[in-house]
C-alpha positions in Angstrom: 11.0 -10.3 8.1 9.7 -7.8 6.1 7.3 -4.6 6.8 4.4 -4.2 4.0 2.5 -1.0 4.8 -1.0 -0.2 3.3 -1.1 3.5 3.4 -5.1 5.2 4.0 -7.0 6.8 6.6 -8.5 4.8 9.5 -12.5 4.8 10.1 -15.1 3.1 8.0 -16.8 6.8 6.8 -12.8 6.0 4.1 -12.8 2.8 3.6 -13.5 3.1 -0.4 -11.9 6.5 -0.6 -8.8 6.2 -3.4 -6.8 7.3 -0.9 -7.5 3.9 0.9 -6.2 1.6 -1.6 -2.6 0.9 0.4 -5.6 -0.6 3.5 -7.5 -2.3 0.7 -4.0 -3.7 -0.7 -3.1 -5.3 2.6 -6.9 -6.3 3.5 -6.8 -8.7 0.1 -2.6 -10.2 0.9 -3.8 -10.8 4.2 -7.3 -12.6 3.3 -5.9 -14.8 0.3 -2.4 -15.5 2.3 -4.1 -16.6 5.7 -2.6 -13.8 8.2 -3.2 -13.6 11.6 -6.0 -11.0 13.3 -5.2 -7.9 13.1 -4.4 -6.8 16.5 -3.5 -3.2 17.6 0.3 -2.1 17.6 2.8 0.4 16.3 0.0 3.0 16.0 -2.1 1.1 14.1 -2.9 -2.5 13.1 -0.7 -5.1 12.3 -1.2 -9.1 10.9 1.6 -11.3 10.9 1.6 -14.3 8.3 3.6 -16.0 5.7 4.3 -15.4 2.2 5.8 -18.0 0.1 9.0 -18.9 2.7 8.7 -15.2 3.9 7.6 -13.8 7.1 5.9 -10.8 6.0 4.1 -8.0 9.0 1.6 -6.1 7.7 0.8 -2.5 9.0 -2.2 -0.1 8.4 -1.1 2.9 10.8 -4.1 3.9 12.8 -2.7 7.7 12.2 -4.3 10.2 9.8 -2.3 9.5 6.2 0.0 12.5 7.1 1.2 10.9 10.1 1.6 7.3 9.1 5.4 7.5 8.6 5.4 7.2 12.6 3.4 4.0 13.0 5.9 2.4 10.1 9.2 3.8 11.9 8.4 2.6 15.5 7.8 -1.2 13.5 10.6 -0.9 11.6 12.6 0.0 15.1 10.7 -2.8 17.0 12.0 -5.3 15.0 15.4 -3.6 13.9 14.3 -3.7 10.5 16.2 -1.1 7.5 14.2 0.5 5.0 15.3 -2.0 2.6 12.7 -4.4 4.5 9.8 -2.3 3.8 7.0 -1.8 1.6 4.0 0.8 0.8 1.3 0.2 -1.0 -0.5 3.6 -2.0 -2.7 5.2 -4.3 -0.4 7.2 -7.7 -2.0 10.0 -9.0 -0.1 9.6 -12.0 -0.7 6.5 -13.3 -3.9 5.4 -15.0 -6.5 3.7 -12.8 -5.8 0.4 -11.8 -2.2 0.1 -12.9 0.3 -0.5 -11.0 3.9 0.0 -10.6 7.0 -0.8 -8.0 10.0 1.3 -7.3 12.5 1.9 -4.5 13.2 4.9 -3.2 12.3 8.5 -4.9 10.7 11.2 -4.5 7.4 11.9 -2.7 5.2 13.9 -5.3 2.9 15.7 -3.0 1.6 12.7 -1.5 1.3 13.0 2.6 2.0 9.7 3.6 5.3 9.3 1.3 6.4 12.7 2.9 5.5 11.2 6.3 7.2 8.1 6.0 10.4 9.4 4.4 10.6 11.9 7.5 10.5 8.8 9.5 12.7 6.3 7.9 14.1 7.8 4.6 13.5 7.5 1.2 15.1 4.2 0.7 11.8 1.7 0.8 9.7 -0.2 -1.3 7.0 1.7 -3.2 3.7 -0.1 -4.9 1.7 2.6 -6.3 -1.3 1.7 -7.8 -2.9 4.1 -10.2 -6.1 6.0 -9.1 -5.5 8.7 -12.0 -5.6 12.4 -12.6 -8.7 13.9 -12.4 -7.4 16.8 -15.3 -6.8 19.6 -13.1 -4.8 20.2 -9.6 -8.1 22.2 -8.2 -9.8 18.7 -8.4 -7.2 16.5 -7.1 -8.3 16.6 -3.5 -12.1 15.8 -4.1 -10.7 12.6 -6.1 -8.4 11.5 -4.1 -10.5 12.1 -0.8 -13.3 10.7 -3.2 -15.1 7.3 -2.8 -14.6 4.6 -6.1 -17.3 4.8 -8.2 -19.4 1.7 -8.6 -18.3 1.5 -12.5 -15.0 1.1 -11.7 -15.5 -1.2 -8.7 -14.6 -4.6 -10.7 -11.4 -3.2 -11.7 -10.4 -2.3 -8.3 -11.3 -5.9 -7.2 -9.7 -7.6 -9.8 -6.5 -5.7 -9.5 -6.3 -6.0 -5.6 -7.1 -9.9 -6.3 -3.9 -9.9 -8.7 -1.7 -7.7 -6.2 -2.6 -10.3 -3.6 -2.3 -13.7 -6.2 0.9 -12.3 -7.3 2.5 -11.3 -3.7 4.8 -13.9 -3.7 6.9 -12.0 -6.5 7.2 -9.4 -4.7 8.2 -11.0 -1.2 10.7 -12.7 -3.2 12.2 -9.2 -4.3 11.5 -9.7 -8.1 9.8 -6.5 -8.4 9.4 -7.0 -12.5 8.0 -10.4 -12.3 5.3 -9.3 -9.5 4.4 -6.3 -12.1 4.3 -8.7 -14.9 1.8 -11.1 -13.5 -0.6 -8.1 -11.8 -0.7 -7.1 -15.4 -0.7 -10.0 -17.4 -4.2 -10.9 -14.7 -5.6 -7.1 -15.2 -5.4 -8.3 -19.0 
């Protein structure tokens, strides 16, 4: 099994913050691929479904972003899971918006639920950060972040949670450079 988080803030006031785009992430795999309900666990809310041949939970912690780490360790515990098995989707201030890129492990660069979640579980998961972009200077980076898309940039953020979701399979399979390959070769 594997543990794919969508990183955000719960209540529908942040639903189209950038901050959200880890829920928004999960909200399209779970649509296209068929999951379950969501049903209340772990702190949050959790699908269960099928990717490909692989049995994939998926998590939005029902904390506050700097607190999500806990709904992702007690899953990860529950079903005796290593960080290996897991994987965050969250919005990257430093790539341009709508790109996206996969890593394991690293640092947390300021962001609150990668701090959160490292407390929790270590460093040693699965990161998709998808690019919301800089807004030019750090005094602005909270109002951005914290900011709702913009309506001009609102068919680039659904075609590029379309292609995260199309292309899931990749990256249930563990070929992290094919997955990025096909989000970008559909963002084209």
């Amino acid at each position: 099994m594997q543990l794919w988080t969508g990183l955000g803030n719960p209540g529908p006031q942040y639903a189209m913050h950038r901050h959200n785009i880890g829920f928004m992430a999960v909200d399209a795999i779970a649509a296209v691929h068929g999951f379950s309900a969501p049903k209340r666990a772990f702190q949050g809310w959790v699908q269960e479904g099928r990717i490909g041949t692989h049995r994939v939970l998926l998590l939005k912690p029902g904390t506050w972003m700097n607190e999500s780490g806990r709904a992702v360790g007690e899953a990860m515990r529950f079903y005796k899971l290593d960080p290996a098995a897991v994987t965050l989707f969250h919005d990257e201030l430093d790539l341009a918006p709508f790109k996206l890129k996969v890593k394991t492990g690293g640092g947390t660069a300021g962001h609150n639920g990668l701090r959160s979640t490292d407390a929790h579980i270590g460093a040693d998961f699965r990161r998709v950060r998808l690019g919301i972009g800089h807004p030019g200077h750090k005094d602005r980076v909270t109002p951005h972040v914290l900011g709702n898309f913009a309506k001009a940039e609102m068919d680039d953020l659904t075609d590029l949670l379309g292609a995260v979701a199309a292309e899931a399979e990749w990256l249930a399979a563990g070929d992290d450079v094919r997955f990025m390959n096909e989000v970008a070769r559909r963002m084209a």
